[in-house]
N, C-alpha and C positions, 0 to 999 in steps of 0.2 A: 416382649418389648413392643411398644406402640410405636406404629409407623409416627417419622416424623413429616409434616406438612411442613414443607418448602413451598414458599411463594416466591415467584422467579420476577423479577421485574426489568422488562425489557427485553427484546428478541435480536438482539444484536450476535454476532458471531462468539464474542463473548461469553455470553447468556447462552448460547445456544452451546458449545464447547463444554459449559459445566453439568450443562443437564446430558448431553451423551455420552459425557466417561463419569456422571453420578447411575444413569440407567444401563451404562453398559458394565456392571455387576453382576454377576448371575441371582444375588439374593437381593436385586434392587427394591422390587415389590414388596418386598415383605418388612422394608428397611423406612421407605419413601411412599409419600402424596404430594406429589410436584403439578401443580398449578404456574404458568407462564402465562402472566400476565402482559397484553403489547398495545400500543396506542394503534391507532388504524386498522388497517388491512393485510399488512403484510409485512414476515421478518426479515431480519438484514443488519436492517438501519443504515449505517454508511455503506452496507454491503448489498445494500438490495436494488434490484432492478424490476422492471414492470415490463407488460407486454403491450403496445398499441393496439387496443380493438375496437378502432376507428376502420368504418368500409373503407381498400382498396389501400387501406397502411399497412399489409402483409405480416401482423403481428411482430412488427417491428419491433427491439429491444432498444428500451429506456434505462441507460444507464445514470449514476449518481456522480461516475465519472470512469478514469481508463483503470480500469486491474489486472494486473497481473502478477501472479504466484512465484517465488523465487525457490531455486533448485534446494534450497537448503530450509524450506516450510515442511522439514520435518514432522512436526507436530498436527499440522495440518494437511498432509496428505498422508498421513495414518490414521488419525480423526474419517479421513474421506474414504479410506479404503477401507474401511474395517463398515462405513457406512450402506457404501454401496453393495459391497459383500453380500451385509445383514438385508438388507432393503432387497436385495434378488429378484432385479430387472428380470423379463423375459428375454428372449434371446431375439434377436430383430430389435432390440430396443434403442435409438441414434445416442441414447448417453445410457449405458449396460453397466459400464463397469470405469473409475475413473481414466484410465488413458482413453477410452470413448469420448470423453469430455473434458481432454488435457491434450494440449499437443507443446510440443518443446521450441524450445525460441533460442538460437546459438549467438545471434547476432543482433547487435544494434547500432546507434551511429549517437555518435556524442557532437553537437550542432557545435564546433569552430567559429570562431569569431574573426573578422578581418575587416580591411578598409578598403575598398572599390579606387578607382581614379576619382572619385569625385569627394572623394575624404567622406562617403557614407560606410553604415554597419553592415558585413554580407554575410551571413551564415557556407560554412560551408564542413559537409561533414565529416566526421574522422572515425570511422570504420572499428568498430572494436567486436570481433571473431572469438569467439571462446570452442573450443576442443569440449567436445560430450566425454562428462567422469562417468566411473563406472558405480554401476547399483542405481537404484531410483528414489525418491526419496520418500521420505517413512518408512523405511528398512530399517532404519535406527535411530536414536536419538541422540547421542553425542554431538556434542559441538566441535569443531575442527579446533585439536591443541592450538595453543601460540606458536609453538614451534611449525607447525602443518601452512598458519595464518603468514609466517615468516617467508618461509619455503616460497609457499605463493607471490609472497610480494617477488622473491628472487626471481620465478619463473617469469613475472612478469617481465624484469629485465629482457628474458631469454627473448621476448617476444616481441617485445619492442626492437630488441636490434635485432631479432630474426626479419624483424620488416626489409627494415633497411637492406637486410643482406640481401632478400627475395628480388628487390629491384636489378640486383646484381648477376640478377639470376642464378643464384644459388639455392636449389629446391633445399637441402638441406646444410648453413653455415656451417662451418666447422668453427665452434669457439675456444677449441684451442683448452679444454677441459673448463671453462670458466664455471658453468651451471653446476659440474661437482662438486669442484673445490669449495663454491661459495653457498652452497648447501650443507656440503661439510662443516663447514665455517658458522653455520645458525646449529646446528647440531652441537659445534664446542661450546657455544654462546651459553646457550641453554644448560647444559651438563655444568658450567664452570663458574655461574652466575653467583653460588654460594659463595665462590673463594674470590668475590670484590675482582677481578680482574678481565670483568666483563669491558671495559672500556674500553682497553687496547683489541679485545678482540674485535669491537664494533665497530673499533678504527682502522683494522684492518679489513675488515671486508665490505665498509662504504669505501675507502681508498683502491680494491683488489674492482668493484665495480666501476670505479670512475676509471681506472684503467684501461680497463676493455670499452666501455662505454665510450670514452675518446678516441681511442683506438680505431672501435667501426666506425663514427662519424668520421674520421681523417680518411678511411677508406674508400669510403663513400662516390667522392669523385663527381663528375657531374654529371653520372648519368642518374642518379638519386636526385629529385626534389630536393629543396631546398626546407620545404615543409614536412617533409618525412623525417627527414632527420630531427628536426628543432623538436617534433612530436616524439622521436625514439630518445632525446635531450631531456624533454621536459617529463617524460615517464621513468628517467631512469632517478631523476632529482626528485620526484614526488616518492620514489621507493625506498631512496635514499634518509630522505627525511623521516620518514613513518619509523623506518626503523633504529635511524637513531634516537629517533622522539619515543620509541616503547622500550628502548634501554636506559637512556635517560631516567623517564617517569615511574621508572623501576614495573612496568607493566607485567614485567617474567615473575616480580614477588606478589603484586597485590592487582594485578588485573586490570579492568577499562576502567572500572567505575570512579576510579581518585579523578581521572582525567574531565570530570563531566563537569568542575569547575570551570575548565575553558571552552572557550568557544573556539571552534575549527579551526578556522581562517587565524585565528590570532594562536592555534597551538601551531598550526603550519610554517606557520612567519619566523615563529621564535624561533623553533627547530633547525627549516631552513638555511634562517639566516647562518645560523652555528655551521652546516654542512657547508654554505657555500663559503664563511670564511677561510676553511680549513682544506676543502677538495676543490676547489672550482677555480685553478689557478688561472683559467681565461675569466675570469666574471671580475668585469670591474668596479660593479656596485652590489656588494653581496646583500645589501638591504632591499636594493631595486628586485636581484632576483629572486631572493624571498617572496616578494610583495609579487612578481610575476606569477611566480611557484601556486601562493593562495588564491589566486583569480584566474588558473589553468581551465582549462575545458573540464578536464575529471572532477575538480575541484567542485568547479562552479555547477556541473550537471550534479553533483549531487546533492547541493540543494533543490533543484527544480524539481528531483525524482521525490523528496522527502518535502517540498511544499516549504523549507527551511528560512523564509522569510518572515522578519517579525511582520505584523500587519500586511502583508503581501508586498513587502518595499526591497525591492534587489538591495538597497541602500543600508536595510537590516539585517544583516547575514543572523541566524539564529539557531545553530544546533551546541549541543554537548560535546564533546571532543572525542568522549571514552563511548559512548550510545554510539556516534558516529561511526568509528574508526572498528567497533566490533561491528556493527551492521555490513559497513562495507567488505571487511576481511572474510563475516562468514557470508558471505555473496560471493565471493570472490574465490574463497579457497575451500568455503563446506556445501557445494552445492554436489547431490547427485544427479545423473543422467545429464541435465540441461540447466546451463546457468536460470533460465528465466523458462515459467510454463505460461501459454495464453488460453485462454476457456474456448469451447466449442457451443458457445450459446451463453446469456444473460449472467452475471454472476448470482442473479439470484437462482435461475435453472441448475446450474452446474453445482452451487455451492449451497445455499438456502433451500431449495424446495426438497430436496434426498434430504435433507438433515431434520425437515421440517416432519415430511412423511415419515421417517423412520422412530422419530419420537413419537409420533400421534401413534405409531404402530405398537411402541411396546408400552404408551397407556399414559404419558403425559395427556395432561389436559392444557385445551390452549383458551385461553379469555382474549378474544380480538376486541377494539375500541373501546378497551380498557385503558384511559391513561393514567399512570401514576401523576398526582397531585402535590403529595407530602409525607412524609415519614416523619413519625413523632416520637420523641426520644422520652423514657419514661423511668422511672427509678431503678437501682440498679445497673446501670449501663445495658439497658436492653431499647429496643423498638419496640414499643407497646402498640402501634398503632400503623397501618398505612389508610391514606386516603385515596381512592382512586377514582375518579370521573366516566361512569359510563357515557362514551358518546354515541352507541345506535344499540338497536335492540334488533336479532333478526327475527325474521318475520315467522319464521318455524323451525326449530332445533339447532345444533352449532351453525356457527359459520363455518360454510365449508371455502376456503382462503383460492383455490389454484384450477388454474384452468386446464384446459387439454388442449396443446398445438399440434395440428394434424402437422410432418414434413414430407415433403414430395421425396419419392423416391425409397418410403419408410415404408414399413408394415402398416395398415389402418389402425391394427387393434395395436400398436404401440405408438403412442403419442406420446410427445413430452411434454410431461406436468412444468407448468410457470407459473409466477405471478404476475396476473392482470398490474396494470399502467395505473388502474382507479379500481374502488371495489363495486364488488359486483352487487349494483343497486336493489337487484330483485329479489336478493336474499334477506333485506332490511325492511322494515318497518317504516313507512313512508320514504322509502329508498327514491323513488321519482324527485318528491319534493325537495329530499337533500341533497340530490345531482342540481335540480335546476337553481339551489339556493348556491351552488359554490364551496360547499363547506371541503374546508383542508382536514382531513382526520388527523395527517402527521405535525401540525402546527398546534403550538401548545397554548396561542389564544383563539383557538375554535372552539362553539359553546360545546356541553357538557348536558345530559338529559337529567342526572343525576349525580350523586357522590356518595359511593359504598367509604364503609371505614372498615379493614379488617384488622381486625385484631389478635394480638397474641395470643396462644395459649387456648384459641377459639377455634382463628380460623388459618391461623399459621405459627409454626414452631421457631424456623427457620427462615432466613431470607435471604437472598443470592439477588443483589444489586449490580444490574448490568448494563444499566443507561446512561448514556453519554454522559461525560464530564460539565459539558456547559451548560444541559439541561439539569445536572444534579445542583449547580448552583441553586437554580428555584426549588427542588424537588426537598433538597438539604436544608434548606435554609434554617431550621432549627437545630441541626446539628454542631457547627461553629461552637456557639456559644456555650454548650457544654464539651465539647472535644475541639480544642484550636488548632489542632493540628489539617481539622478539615478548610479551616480558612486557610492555614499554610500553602497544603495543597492547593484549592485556586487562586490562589495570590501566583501560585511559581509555575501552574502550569501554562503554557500560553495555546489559545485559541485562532484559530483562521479561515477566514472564508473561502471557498474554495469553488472554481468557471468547470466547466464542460458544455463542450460541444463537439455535436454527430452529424456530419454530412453524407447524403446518399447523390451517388453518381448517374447518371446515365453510360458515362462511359468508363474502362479499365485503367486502373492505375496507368498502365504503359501508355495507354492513349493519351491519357493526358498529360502523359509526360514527366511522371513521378521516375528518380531514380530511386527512390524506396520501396520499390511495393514487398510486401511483405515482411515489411520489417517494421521497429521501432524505435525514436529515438527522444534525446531529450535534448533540455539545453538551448535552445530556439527564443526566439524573443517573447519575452512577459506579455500580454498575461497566461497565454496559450503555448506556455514551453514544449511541452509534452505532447507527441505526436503519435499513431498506429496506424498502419493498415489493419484493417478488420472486414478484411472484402472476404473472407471466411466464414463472416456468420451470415450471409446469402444464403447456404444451405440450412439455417436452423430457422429463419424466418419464411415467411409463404407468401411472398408475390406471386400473383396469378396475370395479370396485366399480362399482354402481347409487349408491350414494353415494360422493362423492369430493371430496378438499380443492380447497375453491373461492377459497381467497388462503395466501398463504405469509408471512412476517417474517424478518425477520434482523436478528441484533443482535449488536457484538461490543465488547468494551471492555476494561481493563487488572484484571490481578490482581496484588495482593498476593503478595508470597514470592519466595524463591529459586527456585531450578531446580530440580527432583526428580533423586534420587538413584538412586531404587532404586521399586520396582513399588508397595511400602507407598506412598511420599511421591507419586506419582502419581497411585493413586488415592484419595489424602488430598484432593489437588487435585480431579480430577474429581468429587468427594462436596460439596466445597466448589462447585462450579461450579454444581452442581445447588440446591445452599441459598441461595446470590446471585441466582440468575434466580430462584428462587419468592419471595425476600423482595420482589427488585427489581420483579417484577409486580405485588406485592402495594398496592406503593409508589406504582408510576405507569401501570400498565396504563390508566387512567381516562385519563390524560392522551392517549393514543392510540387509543382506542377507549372514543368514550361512551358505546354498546351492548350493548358484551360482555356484561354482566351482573355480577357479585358471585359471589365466591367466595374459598377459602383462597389462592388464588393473583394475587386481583386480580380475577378475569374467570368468569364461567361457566364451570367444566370442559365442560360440553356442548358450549362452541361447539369445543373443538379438535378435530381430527379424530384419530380412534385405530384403526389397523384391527382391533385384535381386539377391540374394544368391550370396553373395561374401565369398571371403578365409576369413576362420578362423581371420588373422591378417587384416582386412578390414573391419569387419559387424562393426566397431563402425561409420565410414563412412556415415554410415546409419541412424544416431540419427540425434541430431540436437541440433547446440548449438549457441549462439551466444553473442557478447560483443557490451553491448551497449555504444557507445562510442562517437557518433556525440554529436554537444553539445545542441542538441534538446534531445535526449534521457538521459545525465547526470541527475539523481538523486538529489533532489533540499534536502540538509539538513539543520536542523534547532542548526546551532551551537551556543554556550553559545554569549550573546551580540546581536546576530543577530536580533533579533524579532524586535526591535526598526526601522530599518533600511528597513522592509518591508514594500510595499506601500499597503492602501487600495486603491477597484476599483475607487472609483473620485481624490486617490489623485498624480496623475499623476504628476499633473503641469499645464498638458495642458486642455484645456477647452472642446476637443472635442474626447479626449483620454481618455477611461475605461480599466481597468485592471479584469482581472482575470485568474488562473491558481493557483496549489499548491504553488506556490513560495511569491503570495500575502497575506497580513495580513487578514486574513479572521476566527479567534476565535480559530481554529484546527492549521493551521500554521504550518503543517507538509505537507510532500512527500505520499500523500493518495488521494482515490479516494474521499474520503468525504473530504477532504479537497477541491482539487478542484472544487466538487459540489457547498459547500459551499460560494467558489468564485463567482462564477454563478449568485445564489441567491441573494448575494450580489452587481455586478455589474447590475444587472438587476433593480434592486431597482433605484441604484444610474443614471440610464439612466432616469428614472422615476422621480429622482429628491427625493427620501426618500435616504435622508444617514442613518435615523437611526439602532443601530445594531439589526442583527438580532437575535432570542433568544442563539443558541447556543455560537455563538459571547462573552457572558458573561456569569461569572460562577457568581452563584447562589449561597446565601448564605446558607439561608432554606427555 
């Protein structure tokens, strides 16, 4: 049988996910000719990060914005470990093996809203602790039943008024058997759902919670805040709702997905309102407290976390209901070891460059400053044709893409492989003169040297499309008109610009007065919701300086605007990124650091760290921010209606056309690294000829 020639287009986690579980076959070789094809310098795409190697910038890490891994990326910390396995680091090596290059996050803070004496907005935050489950994750792939999803929601009760009780100083409350019985009680629900008499049981045990629930609040007494409790109120009514709204929506028979006609906040409200008619005999505007309920801290952080704004407008609320409400449950109740993992270096170090190495190692071939241009759709429902734009030629044999960063403290002879911030000029064919002309490699109006066409049957059998959805717009453009189902698709998916910005400190969190350090939280005012400590990656970076940053920041959040067109409207953007972080310091830097001091920006210019020591009104200069705004990097959201309208990997149309990337229907159906994982997995299959789904794909009854 003739190998088949796969042309891989796009180096995204997607693209990358299909070609390591198509090569991690034992008769791959004999099977495949896999060619990855990538615009630029380097893989990722929304997942890639660069290295600063600017003198006296300590190989500082450029991210695209904040990532972090959730306990229940299954898919993708099996993908990683089976990676780094195979790949067999030497021993001394600072990222050997993935918990080298994983550390666990239990805690975050969800930013509170309130009003000061002077009728302004104050953040202030609300603590949410998660208990380490047992196993780690990629130990297996099952998705957490609805019944497990249920349970969880109940536990959260447990924890909610175990706050409350803890003020009481009760190390462990006694609730009087409540967490059994009403565990018990989701166990009947489920077993009994066939014989139609699920209602009453639903209304027994949102009734059997609101009792206890009022119960510890009335106990409460004044040595309990005032705001403890309204927060152990408002969590027991958000728990309350969900689960009347997944009996309701009959979720026990047909799952999230019917749900993805509505939007959140308005499945919230409905719900709501029904619980607070019926349990909430203090609530005298059950519409009011609905509407409360939908604009809660958890509510509202979980747009911020998912970037859930149409156009970046808070004004927009924009998710799916059924995408949502599985995202959050399997966060919430299928995560192992750690609800949340944070990198120990670049997401492209930790996650891209092992993934990258380990395919070059068992014989993919990679084509850098290869951009795709066009796909032409030719008789028979096939792709007779793609075009591609070389934009550099190198100057003598592949491009080799990744550098070597020495870490203090490390062996010499183990370094960790990254990818350079820009490519490496000297490996290119007039590489000088293309450094001093400016050219963007990743922007898809930088010229072009050339324009290969390969074609079917020639020079590829097979194709595995893994480029962004906003850039497929242009790339597709002749697809539509013979298959409508691809205008469908961009018509219902929606796209968004998306801010990041990195501050380096001279002094430590504590110093300046951060009660977060080491944590992460969301929910904080637009455009910059999104907050970290990242004074961690000091050890994966190389300051040498007698003075040197002693904590790090990140912060990422949603922009206003279309997509950039053209180099002008880019860095219109980027100019704008940079005036939103200084306004937005200006606004709330206080609120995370009581120390900093005062200045045009919020905070002392002194305390950031700058290495060429500029003026006072200059060291911001020295951070680093950026707007992602081409329509490769747009943010793929999963708006109410849209889910329908996503393609899985064989259902193209075309016969020699597979799909994957976060923007495909692939069970998750979100803007996440496991989602695209997930993509992966699933194109790989369907190359293989199994369409069936894979376990996450479907939720689980019991």
């Amino acid at each position: 049988m003739a190998r088949q020639r796969i042309a891989v287009l796009g180096g995204g986690l997607g693209a990358l996910s299909t070609v390591f579980h198509l090569t991690d076959q034992p008769d791959w070789v004999a099977r495949y000719d896999i060619t990855l094809y990538q615009q630029g310098w380097r893989l990722g795409g929304k997942c890639a990060s660069g290295r600063d190697l600017r003198d006296g910038y300590g190989h500082r890490i450029l991210e695209h914005g904040l990532h972090l891994f959730g306990g229940f990326y299954n898919y993708s910390f099996a993908m990683l470990r089976r990676c780094y396995e195979t790949l067999g680091r030497p021993q001394g090596h600072p990222n050997r093996t993935v918990w080298d290059a994983f550390t666990g996050l239990d805690a975050i803070a969800l930013m509170d809203r309130d009003k000061n004496a002077n009728g302004d907005t104050v953040f202030d935050p609300w603590w949410i602790n998660f208990e380490p489950a047992p196993g780690l994750p990629g130990e297996g792939f099952e998705p957490p039943t609805v019944t497990a999803m249920m349970q969880s929601l109940i536990r959260m009760v447990g924890v909610a008024t175990g706050t409350v009780a803890h003020h009481q100083h009760h190390a462990k409350p006694d609730d009087g058997g409540f967490l059994e019985q009403a565990l018990q009680m989701v166990e009947g629900l489920v077993l009994r759902i066939a014989d139609d008499i699920a209602d009453d049981l639903i209304r027994d045990l949102i009734a059997h919670i609101e009792a206890y629930a009022t119960s510890t609040a009335a106990k409460a007494g004044d040595a309990v805040p005032s705001k403890t409790v309204d927060r152990m109120l408002m969590t027991v009514y958000l728990v309350q709702t969900v689960l009347w709204g997944m009996v309701e929506d009959d979720v026990l028979d047909n799952g999230f997905d019917p749900l993805d006609r509505y939007e959140l906040k308005d499945w919230i409200r409905r719900h709501g309102l029904e619980v607070a008619k019926h349990y909430k005999r203090d609530v005298p505007d059950p519409k009011a407290a609905a509407e409360a309920l939908a604009n809660s801290p958890i509510v509202r952080c979980s747009y911020d976390y998912v970037f859930g704004y149409k156009d970046g407008d808070p004004g927009q609320p924009g998710q799916g209901a059924g995408t949502a409400l599985r995202g959050f449950l399997r966060l919430a109740a299928g995560f192992r070891g750690h609800v949340f993992y944070t990198m120990r270096g670049g997401m492209g170090d930790v996650v891209i460059a092992p993934l990258y190495q380990e395919l070059a190692r068992r014989g993919v071939k990679f084509e850098f400053f290869s951009r795709v241009e066009r796909l032409r759709p030719g008789e028979g429902d096939v792709i007779e044709a793609i075009e591609v734009g070389v934009q550099a030629r190198t100057a003598s044999g592949p491009y080799q893409p990744l550098i070597d960063v020495p870490l203090a403290g490390w062996p010499a002879d183990a370094p960790l492989p990254c990818w350079p911030a820009q490519p490496q000029w000297d490996q290119l064919e007039d590489g000088q003169k293309l450094k001093a002309e400016g050219i963007d490699f990743e922007a898809p109006w930088s010229p072009v040297l050339e324009t290969r066409t390969l074609l079917a049957g020639q020079d590829f059998d097979q194709i595995v499309l893994g480029i962004p959805v906003g850039e497929l717009k242009r790339v597709c453009a002749d697809l539509p008109p013979v298959k409508p189902k691809w205008q469908a698709m961009f018509d219902a998916l929606g796209l968004t610009r998306t801010i990041a910005l990195q501050l380096w400190f001279r002094r430590t969190n504590e110093d300046l007065g951060c009660d977060y350090p080491g944590r992460t939280l969301t929910g904080a005012a637009q455009p910059l919701s999104c907050w970290a400590d990242m004074s961690h990656l000091l050890s994966r970076e190389t300051w040498k300086a007698q003075e040197r940053p002693q904590s790090i920041a990140y912060f990422c959040g949603q922009m206003r605007g279309p997509a950039a067109q053209d180099a002008a409207e880019a860095q219109a953007a980027t100019d704008l990124a940079a005036t939103l972080s200084r306004s937005w310091l200006m606004a709330e830097a206080a609120t995370l650091w009581r120390a900093a001091g005062a200045g045009d920006i919020g905070i002392d210019p002194a305390v950031l760290y700058d290495p060429e020591d500029r003026a006072p009104d200059r060291r911001f200069e020295a951070q680093y921010w950026r707007a992602n705004t081409t329509p490769s990097e747009m943010y793929v959201q999963y708006l109410p209606g849209s889910l329908k309208a996503r393609l899985r990997a064989q259902e193209s149309g075309f016969g020699n056309l597979f799909l994957c990337g976060d923007w495909t229907r692939n069970g998750l159906n979100a803007g996440a690294a496991e989602s695209a994982v997930m993509s992966g997995v699933i194109c790989a299959r369907a190359i293989w000829g199994d369409h069936s789904p894979i376990a996450a794909e479907v939720d689980v009854l019991a």
